[in-house]
Every structure is written in C-alpha cells, then in structure tokens.
N, C-alpha and C positions, 0 to 999 in steps of 0.2 A: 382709450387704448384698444389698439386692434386685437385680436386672440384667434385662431384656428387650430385648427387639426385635421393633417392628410394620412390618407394610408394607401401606402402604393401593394397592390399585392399581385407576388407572382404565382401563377396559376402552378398546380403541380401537375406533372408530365402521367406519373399514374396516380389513381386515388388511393394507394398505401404510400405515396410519399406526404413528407408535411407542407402543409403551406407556408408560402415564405412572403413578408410582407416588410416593408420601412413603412415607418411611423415617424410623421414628421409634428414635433411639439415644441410648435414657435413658445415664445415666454407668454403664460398668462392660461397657457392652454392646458396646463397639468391636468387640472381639476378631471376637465372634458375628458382626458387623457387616460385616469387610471378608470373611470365608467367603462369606457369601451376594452379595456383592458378584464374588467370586473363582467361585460356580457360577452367578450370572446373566450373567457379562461374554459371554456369548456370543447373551444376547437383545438385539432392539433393544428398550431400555428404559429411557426417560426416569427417573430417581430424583430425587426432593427427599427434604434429609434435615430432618429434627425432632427436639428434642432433649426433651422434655415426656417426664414419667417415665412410667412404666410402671401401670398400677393393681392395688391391693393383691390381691384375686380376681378371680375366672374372673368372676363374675357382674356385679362391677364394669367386668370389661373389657371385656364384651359389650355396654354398655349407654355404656360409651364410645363403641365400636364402632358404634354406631348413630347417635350425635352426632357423630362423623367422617362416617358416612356420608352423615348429614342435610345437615354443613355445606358437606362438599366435594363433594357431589353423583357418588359410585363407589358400587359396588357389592358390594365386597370391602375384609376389612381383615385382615389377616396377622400375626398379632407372636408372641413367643418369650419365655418367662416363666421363673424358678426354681420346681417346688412349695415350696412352705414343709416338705409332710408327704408323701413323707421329700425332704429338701431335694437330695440329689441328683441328683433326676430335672428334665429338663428337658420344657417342656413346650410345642408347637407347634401354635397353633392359628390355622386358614383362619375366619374368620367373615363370611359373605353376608346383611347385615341385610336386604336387600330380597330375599332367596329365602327367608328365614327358615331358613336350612343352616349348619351350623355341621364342621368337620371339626379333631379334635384327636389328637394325636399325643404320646407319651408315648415320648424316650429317655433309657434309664439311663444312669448313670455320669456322670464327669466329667469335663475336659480336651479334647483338639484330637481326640479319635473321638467324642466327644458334641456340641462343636460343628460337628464338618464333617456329622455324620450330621445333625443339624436345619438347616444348611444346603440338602442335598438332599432332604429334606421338605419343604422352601420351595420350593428348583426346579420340582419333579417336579409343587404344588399351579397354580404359576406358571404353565407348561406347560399345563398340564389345561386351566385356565380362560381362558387365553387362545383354548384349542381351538373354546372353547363346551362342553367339559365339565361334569357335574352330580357335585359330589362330594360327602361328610361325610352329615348326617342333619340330618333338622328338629331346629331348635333345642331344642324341648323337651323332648327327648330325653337332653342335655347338661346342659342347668342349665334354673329355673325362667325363666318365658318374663315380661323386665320390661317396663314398659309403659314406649315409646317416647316419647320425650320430641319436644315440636313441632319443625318446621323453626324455628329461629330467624331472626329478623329480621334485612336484610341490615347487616354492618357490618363494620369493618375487616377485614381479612382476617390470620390468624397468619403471622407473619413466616417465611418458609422460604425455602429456599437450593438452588435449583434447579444438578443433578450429572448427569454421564453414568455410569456403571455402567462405561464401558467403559475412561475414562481409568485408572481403578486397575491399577496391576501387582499379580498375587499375587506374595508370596516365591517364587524359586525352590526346588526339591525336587529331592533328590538320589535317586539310585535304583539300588541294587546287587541284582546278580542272578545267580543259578547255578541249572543244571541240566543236560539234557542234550542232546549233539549226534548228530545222524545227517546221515552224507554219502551220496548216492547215485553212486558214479561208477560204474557202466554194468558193472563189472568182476566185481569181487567179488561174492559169492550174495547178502550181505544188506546189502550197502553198509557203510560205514565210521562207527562207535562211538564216544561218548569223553562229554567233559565240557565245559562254555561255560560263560564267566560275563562278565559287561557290568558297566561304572562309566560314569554318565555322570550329567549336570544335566537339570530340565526347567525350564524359564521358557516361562509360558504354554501354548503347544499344541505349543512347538517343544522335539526333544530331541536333545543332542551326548554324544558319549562314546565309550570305549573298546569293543572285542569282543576275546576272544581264546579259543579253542579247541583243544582236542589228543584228534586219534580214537584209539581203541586200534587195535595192529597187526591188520591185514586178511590172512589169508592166501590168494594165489592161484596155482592150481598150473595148467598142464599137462602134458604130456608131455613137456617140455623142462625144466621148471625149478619148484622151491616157489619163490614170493614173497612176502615178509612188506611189507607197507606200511603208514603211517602219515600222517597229513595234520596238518598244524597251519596255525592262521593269526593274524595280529593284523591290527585294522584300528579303523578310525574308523568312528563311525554318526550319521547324523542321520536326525534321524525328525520328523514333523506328525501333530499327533491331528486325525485329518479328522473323528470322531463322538466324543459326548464325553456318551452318554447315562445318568445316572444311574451303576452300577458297570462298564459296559460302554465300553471307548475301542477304535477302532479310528486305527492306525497304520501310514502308508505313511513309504516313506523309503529310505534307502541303507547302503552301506558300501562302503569302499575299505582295499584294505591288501594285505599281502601274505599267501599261502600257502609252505609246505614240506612236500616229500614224502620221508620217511624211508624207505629202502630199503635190503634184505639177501637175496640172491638165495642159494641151494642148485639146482647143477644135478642134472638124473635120468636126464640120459640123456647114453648115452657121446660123445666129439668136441667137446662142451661145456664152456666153461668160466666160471664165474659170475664179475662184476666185485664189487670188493670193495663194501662198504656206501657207501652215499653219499647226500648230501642235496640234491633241486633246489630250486629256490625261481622263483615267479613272481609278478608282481602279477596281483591281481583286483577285479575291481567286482562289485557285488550289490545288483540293484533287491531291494525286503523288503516286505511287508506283515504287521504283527502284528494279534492279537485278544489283550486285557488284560482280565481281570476282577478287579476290585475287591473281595476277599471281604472287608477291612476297609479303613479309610481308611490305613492303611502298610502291607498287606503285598495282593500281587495273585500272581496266576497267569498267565503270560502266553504264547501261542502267537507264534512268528514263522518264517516260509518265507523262503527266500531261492532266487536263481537266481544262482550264482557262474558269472559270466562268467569263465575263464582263459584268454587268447588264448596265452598262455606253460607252457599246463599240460604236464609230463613225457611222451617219449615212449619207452617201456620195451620190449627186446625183447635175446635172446644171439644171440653171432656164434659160429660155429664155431672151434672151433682152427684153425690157420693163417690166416683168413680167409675170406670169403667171405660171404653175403647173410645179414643178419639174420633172424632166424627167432623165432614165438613173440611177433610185434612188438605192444606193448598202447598202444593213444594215449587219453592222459584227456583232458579236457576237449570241448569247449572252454567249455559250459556242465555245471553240478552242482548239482543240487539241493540245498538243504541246511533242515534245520527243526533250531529250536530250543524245545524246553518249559523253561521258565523260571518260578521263582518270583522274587520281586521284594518289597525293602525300600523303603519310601518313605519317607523323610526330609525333614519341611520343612513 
C-alpha cells in the first residue's frame, strides 16, 4: 500500500501575517501526518487538510505540483512519498514550480525514527522558506523537466477543511535518564562525585518528574579531624523547552526536594573527640537550565547546571573535650552548584 504526505504552503505577503498551507493526507498517511503536525505546532501556520492521493512517481508528482501550484496560486508544494525501489526508504520532497527548484530527501528505514526524521525535513524546509531562503536544485536536475500544463479556467474550488497546526496535542513522551553527578561545595579539592538519574513525562514543551542523586564519599581533612562526607538528594523537576530547533532543545526549569549529608568523622589531634556518624538533612530549591541533543529520535544526550539553594545546609566543626569553642568549624551551603551529563531514553 502506497501512503504520502504533501504540504502545499502559501507564502505570507508580510512576516506579521500567518502562514497558510494544505495538507494533503492520502489514507495510510495519518501517522506521518500528525508528526509534522507535532514539529510545526510551534509555527504560526494556517493548515487546510486534503485528502486526494498521493501520485504514482516523482515525475508525476511534480507535474501535479504544478497544477496545485497553477490552481491555488503558492509557490511551494511539500509531500512525503514510499519509494517502490527499495520500498523502505522514504522519500521527502520541497518542490518550487515557479523557481523551477526542487529539494528531495531520502530517509531509510522504517517506523516512528523514519517518520519523525522526515517530519523534521519538513520543518527545517518550512523554516527555510518562510526566511526567504533558496533551497534544493533546478528541477532538471531531478527528474526530466514536463511541460506545464495551462492555468485552468476559474471554477469550483476543491473542497477543503481549513485547521490550526496548533490545536493538536502530541502524545505525551516519557524520558528516563542516568548519568553523572558533580557537586561543587566550596570544601572538598574536587567537589563531590556520584551517580543521577531522572524519570519524568513531557507533554508538549512542558516536563515533570523525578531527580535523585547519591555523591561518593568526599574526604576532608585538617589538622583537627579526617572527614568523610556524602550528599544525596531527591526532588521533583519541571522544566519548559524555551528552543526546540531541529535536534537541539534548550530547557530552563526547577527542582525542589530534599538533600542529606552523610557523615563520619576520625579525630588527629590530641583533646579531640570525633561525634559518632550521623545524617543532616535539609530542603533545597534549584533554578536549572539544560542543553539536549537529539542524536536519534529516542535516545539524547543531555547537559543540566543547577544552583542548589540550601538555606538549611550542615554546619560541621569538633569541640574540645571537656568543652569549650568549636574549632575546625566547615559551613556548606548556602548555595552549590551542581551539573548533571545525562543520557536520555525517549519513549512516546
């Protein structure tokens, strides 16, 4: 069974009007259909859809291409085809009857990494041209150059069903992740070590979910005492993808939760006496800002900083036997930096 998807779109006259496009989704072509739907929801961009099939070749389609262009009077016509030879490959092509340019795109494979990938072929063309960009090659270059069939006479106009791009929700996408933590607290030579990993949803640009972390022990000595410490924390995050350009997302956002600081003290010097191990605990906030790259459509690589505010963080120092002024006294917080490199599962 054959399946495509075209998008005719008309250029807008000034850049404060919307862009106005048909969207033509032969049967079979849904799926394709709401993706590109899901990477334009963030253009203004009028969509009519059309439901008229697909055409058998590239040579045929181009020459449709042109009695679209003739009838509805744009400039650009867009759609998304099966090869027949080898039939896995999908095939994405921009065609400009009146610049005579054509731009085609060839991605392999099959399933949800082949259509999000010719989704964002679509984008990235969209983008372009809307710029005033010049893309692809003279047409006959591509296929043999058919001779343009006349404006037709005016008459009813094709029945179409004018849509916003935007009303669409995509499915939400679930997104698990581990990798590695470093805490900077002010103290230790190389700051504080360990392991992160994040569960949470995204729907649309918005993301909720889990953090939790555990550094390995830190040791800090002076001449009063070794100190072993440890930091853990769990917390909640939400986050906003403020840019969302082809495989690059940037994300601001938060977290709230709490932290605990594992501790086990050895004194070194005589009149000292170490308290046994013990664990603080405090709440913290942390404004975030991430960087996500997209190296396929489920799996990413992802930077995030954080600035942990602890207004409650441990303050650590030994008293002398018998009593008397705390000595060796170490105060963490009240802010720590903290980065996370994260690899990242997308599901959805």
């Amino acid at each position: 069974m054959r399946f495509g998807l075209a998008l005719l779109l008309i250029p807008a006259q000034l850049h404060a009007e919307t862009l106005r496009a048909v969207l033509r989704v032969p049967p079979g072509a849904e799926a394709l259909a709401e993706r590109v739907h899901g990477q334009t929801s963030d253009v203004d961009v009028e969509i009519r859809q059309d439901t008229a099939p697909i055409e058998a070749s590239l040579p045929a389609q181009l020459a449709a291409a042109d009695t679209i262009a003739a009838r509805e009077s744009v400039d650009v016509v867009v759609w998304c085809d099966r090869e027949s030879d080898p039939p896995e490959r999908l095939l994405v092509v921009v065609a400009m009857p009146r610049a005579g340019r054509v731009l085609v795109r060839r991605v392999e494979g099959e399933g949800s990494a082949a259509l999000e990938s010719a989704a964002l072929i679509v984008r990235s063309a969209l983008r372009a041209l809307a710029a005033g960009a010049e893309i692809g090659v003279h047409r006959a270059e591509v296929a043999p150059v058919e001779q343009r069939p006349p404006r037709p006479s005016p008459g009813p106009a094709p029945e179409t069903r004018a849509v916003r791009a935007t009303p669409r929700t995509p499915a939400p996408a679930w997104i698990a992740s581990l990798g590695s933590l470093s805490i900077w607290d002010f103290h230790s030579d190389a700051g504080q070590h360990g392991l992160a990993g994040r569960f949470g949803i995204a729907i649309r640009r918005l993301e909720v979910g889990l953090v939790a972390g555990v550094a390995l022990p830190a040791t800090l000595k002076d001449e009063y005492a070794t100190l072993s410490l440890s930091r853990r924390h769990l917390a909640v995050f939400t986050g906003l993808r403020v840019v969302a350009a082809n495989r690059l997302h940037v994300v601001v956002g938060a977290e709230l939760g709490a932290a605990a600081w594992a501790r086990s003290t050895v004194e070194t010097a005589p009149g000292v006496v170490a308290a046994a191990p013990q664990v603080t605990y405090a709440p913290f906030a942390a404004p975030q800002v991430g960087l996500r790259w997209l190296a396929l459509p489920a799996l990413a690589g992802t930077l995030l900083l954080s600035a942990d505010v602890v207004p409650g963080a441990p303050r650590i120092g030994l008293r002398p036997e018998g009593g008397g002024a705390i000595v060796g006294e170490r105060r963490f917080g009240p802010v720590e930096p903290r980065a996370l490199v994260l690899i990242e599962l997308i599901l959805g």
